[in-house]
N, C-alpha and C positions, 0 to 999 in steps of 0.2 A: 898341622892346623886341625882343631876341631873340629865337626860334623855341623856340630851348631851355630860356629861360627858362620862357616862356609853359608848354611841353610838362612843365618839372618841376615847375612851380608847380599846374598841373592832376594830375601824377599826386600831389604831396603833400597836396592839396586832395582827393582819392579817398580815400587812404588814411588819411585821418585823418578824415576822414568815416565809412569802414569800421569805423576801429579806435570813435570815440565810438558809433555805431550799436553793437558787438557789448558794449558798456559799459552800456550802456542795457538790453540785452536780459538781462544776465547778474547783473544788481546786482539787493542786498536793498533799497535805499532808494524815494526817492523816483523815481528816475529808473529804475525798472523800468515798464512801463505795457503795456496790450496793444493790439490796433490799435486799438481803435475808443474810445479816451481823447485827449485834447487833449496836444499836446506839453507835456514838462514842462515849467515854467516857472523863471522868475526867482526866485519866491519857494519854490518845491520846493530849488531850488540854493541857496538859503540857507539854506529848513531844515537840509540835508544838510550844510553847511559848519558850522552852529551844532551839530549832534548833537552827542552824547555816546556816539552807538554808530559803531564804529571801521570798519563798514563802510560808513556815510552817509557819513563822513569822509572816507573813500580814493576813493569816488566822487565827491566833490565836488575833492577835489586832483586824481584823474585828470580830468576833464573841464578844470579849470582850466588844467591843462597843457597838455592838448591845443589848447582855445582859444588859448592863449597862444603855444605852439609856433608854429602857422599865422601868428599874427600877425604871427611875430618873422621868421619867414619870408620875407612880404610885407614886412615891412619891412627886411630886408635887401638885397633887391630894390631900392627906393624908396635905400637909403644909396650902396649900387653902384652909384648909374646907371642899373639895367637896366628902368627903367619910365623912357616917351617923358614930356616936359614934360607936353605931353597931358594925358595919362593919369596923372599924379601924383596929382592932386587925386581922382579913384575910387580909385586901390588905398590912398591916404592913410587914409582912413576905415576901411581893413580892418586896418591894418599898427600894431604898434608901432615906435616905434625907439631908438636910442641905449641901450640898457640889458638889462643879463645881471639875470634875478630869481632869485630862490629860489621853490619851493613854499611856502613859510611868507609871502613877503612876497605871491604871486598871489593867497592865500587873505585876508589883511589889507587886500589892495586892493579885490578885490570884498563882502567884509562890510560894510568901511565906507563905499564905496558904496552898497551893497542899503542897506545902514540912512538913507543921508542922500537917498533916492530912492524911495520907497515908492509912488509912484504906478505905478514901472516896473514891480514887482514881478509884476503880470498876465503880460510881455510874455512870448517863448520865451526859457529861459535861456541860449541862444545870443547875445542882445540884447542881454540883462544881464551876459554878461560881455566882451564885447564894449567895450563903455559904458563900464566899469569901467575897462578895460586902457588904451582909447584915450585917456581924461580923464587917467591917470596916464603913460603912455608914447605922445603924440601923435607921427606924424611932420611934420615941416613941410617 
């Protein structure tokens, strides 16, 4: 893998970490929290997607995006080449591939997942969408 890679896959892995953190800090839903609360979960991130109030809404499509962005990222990487044979199989599990979504179809993937996986629902909604995107957009 290249230097460069590596070096803009870690500054977009920063920033998109910054950007979800100041989303977290700023939102009326479930995903506002103070320190001393447990990370939101899988199952806050689908209440938030199921609302009916349009600012759970917008937090649950930004976050999904943003998950999704990084994925698409990683696995951009993984399409072009720039991850060693190696090391395929670690970045695989983080990346999606092969496919341009919409916000309407990120938010239909992870529902219907949350919904047909209820045991995951505890886990940090990092996981859970995560789980979601991979099962539907695997790299191989």
């Amino acid at each position: 893998m290249t230097t460069g890679w590596v070096k803009t896959l870690l500054l977009a892995a920063a920033l998109g970490g910054a950007l979800i953190g100041s989303m977290a800090v700023g939102s009326t839903g479930a995903l506002a929290q103070s320190a001393d609360q447990s990370p939101p979960t899988t199952r806050q991130l689908y209440e938030d997607c199921s609302s009916n109030n349009a600012d759970r809404q917008l937090s649950c499509a930004s976050y999904l995006a943003g998950v999704a962005d990084m994925m698409r990222l990683i696995g951009s990487g993984i399409e072009k080449g720039r991850v060693s044979d190696a090391a395929r199989p670690d970045f695989a599990a983080f990346g999606i591939c092969n496919h341009n979504y919409t916000g309407t179809e990120l938010r239909q993937v992870f529902m219907s997942w949350a919904a047909a996986n209820p045991s995951d629902l505890d886990n940090y909604r990092l996981f859970g969408a995560r789980r979601a995107f991979r099962q539907a957009w695997r790299c191989r």
